[in-house]
Residue, then its C-alpha position, 0 to 999 in steps of 0.5 A: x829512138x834516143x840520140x844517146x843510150x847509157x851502157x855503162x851498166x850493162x853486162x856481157x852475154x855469158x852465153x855468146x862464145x858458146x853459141x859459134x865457134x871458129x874453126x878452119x875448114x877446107x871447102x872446094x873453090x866451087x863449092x865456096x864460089x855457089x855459096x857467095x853467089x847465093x850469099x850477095x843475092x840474098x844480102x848475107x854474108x856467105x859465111x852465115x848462109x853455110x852455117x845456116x845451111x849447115x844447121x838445118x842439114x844437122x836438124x834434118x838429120x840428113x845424110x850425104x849422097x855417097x856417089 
């Protein structure tokens, strides 16, 4: 590795604000408190693990269990 990197042409990722966006979201303290237990235990932070699970209900096409 280099100890120093020159930056001073690169250019941003256009792409970068369309891949998340920020949103406000209301989720049950338990549901919340599951997800940052998994999260420390994995090392991640609790966020991206929702996200993640999210993103693979959405590619799985999955259903709610409606009770």
């Amino acid at each position: 590795m280099r100890k120093n990197y020159d930056f001073s042409k690169s250019v941003r990722n256009p792409y970068a604000r369309r891949m998340k966006k920020q949103i406000t979201i209301r989720i049950d303290e338990a549901a919340i408190g599951y997800f940052k237990a998994m999260a420390e235990e994995r090392g991640i932070p609790y966020q991206s693990l929702i996200n993640w699970y999210l993103v693979e209900c959405a590619n799985g096409k999955r259903q709610p269990k409606w009770t």
